[in-house]
C-alpha angles and dihedrals in degrees: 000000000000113000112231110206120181117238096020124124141175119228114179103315089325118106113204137188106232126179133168120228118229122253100255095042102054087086097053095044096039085223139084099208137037104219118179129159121249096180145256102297142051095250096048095056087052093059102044091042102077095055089047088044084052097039093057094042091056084041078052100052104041081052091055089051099052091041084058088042097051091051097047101246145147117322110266119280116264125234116242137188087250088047088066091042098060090034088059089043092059088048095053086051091048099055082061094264128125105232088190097064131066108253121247118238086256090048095047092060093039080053093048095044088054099042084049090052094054090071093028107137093015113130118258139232099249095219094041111029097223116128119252134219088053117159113232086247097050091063098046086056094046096050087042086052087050106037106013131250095302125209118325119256118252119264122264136197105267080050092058096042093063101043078056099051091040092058088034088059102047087061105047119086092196087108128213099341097040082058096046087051093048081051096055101041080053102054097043098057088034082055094056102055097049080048092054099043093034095232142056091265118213106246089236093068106043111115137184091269087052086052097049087043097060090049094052084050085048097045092059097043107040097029100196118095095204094060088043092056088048086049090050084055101054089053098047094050088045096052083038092054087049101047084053109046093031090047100238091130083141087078128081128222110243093204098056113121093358106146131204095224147287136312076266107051094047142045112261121221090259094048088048092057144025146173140294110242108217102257084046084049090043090052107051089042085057094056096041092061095040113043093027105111096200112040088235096096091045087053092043098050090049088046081051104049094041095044107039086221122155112252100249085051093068104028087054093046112127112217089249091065092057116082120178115168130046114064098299109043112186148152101236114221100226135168110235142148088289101040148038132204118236090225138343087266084066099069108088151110120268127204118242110208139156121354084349085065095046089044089050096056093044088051088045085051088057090045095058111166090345120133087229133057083219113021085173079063111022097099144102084267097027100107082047090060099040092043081054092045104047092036084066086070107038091049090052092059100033123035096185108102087218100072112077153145088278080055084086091063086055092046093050082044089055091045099059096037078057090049091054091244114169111247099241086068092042083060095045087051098046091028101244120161095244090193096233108113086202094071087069084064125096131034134307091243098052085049096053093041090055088040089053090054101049092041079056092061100045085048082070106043 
């Protein structure tokens, strides 16, 4: 049987150890290729390989980590249990062994021969015999070589965190910067919870104390119960996602159903955010249409005021949503590729009238034959930008935290309370669940023509 190790050549009678760098790390390294010796023979390039292998993996890998860290990027990967033993798997393979299979009586010689040649030579421990001066992942290979891979490790949390970005990411079509934001978000509540229990725990053995430990941790150190609770249900979608796809559905989520606190303990929606009163609404208006340089956020925050829509479900319209001529004109709320709708209350049509309308046909105009009302803010991050952009003036104008872009949800709410509109159509037209199953009945057309009435009587309030 001939061994077939990667990144080993003969030159001459002279076996080395070469090994490209990759693109991004040259300049980190100052270097494009990793060289080392192995020897002048075939076995002793057996036994040193497995220590420079090693070597260049772990140069590979720091690089990788300042290169992250240069560029201000996510915190560095932990190493887990199933990390080394896929990290000793590949080895196995690439020392021309199948780590899958049970090993023949032949092959198990020809294993342990080459698992004794990897420390040949090295110096001994006079009591014990074993060699000394062995790499942690040397002897994870060479136990591998004598006794096979084992069982795998459980399962932990970080495990589970990127098996949950990586899908997650396969599905999303935000591109480059919605994944680096999944990734974020991840590893900062994943973060919290290996701060709070002091270790990466295996999935297997988190229990509900665990859970309530790690949101009393969060409650001191984030104090605000609404990001906490943000931050429950990223965990629990990311064990959840776990338990399903690594088939440990035996076990329960302990943070299902945790909850931060009371009514009491807590803002409600109503307490985090309130109305504009009009000269608030005047004066940010004013400064909009003055100090914007491009007329979109003019047109958004028109769209805004005169829809009641949340921010993302204009930023993210397509121009096809957006119908302004004919009896009813409207922007539809949709799911599609480049954004998703908060719940299926969310999908609806809702009506354009007054300066909104007039807002929506200018920003068609700018669109032109674009696929998006607003391409500057269309995008994975776009609702982000254009929540920073237009906060700048609302903050100028109003210091209370209170007071935001969502207070135009509160404004439209307090319109049509003041219209008399029944609150069924003031939930079709938010997109609030009302709870009654009936209101999904009837046509598009009969719900937008009740929605264009009522929207006409909150135009006049």
């Amino acid at each position: 049987m001939r061994l077939v190790l990667k990144h080993v050549q003969k030159r001459g009678e002279i076996w080395r150890y070469r090994r490209k760098v990759p693109g991004p790390l040259r300049e980190i390294l100052g270097k494009g290729e990793l060289v080392a010796p192995l020897g002048g023979s075939e076995q002793e390039a057996i036994r040193r390989y497995g220590r420079v292998h090693g070597a260049a993996e772990q140069t590979l890998a720091d690089a990788k980590l300042r290169l992250a860290e240069a560029r201000g990027q996510i915190p560095p990967r932990i190493e887990t249990p199933l990390d080394r033993f896929f990290k000793t798997r590949d080895a196995v393979r690439a020392l021309g062994f199948d780590p899958e299979a049970p090993a023949s009586e032949a092959e198990w010689f020809q294993r342990s021969a080459v698992a004794e040649s990897l420390v040949a030579g090295r110096p001994t421990d006079p009591q014990t015999g074993y060699p000394l001066d062995v790499a942690p992942v040397e002897t994870a290979l060479i136990s591998a070589l004598h006794s096979g891979l084992g069982k795998s490790p459980l399962p932990t949390l970080e495990d589970a965190k990127r098996l949950y970005l990586a899908d997650r990411a396969k599905r999303s079509r935000g591109g480059d910067l919605a994944r680096k934001k999944d990734e974020q978000r991840a590893e900062r509540v994943v973060g919290h919870v290996i701060e709070a229990l002091g270790k990466n725990p295996d999935l297997t053995e988190l229990r509900r104390a665990d859970a309530r430990t790690v949101l009393d941790h969060m409650l001191r150190v984030v104090n605000s119960p609404s990001t906490v609770e943000r931050y429950l249900n990223d965990i629990r979608a990311i064990i959840n996602h776990a338990l399903k796809e690594m088939d440990l559905g035996r076990i329960a989520n302990p943070f299902t159903g945790l909850e931060v606190g009371s009514a009491d303990d807590s803002e409600t929606a109503k307490d985090k955010r309130r109305s504009l009163t009009q000269a608030e609404l005047a004066a940010i208006r004013t400064r909009i249409d003055t100090l914007s340089r491009t007329d979109d956020l003019k047109h958004l925050w028109r769209i805004l005021e005169g829809t009641g829509c949340r921010l993302a479900e204009v930023t993210g319209a397509r121009t096809v949503d957006v119908v302004v001529d004919g009896e009813l004109p409207h922007i539809s709320v949709q799911w599609h590729e480049g954004r998703r709708i908060k719940t299926h209350s969310s999908r609806r049509k809702v009506p354009l009238v007054g300066e909104a309308l007039e807002a929506a046909k200018a920003a068609l105009k700018t669109a032109g034959e674009g696929a998006l009302l607003f391409p500057r803010y269309g995008g994975a991050t776009g609702p982000t930008s254009a929540s920073g952009a237009l906060m700048k003036h609302v903050r100028a104008v109003v210091k209370d935290r209170k007071a935001a872009v969502h207070s135009l949800r509160h404004n439209m709410k307090d319109r049509l309370r003041v219209g008399g509109v029944p609150k069924a159509t003031q939930d079709m037209i938010l997109g609030h669940a009302s709870g009654g199953v009936g209101e999904t009945y009837g046509s598009d057309e009969a719900r937008l023509r009740v929605a264009m009435e009522a929207m006409r009587k909150a135009a006049t309030e």
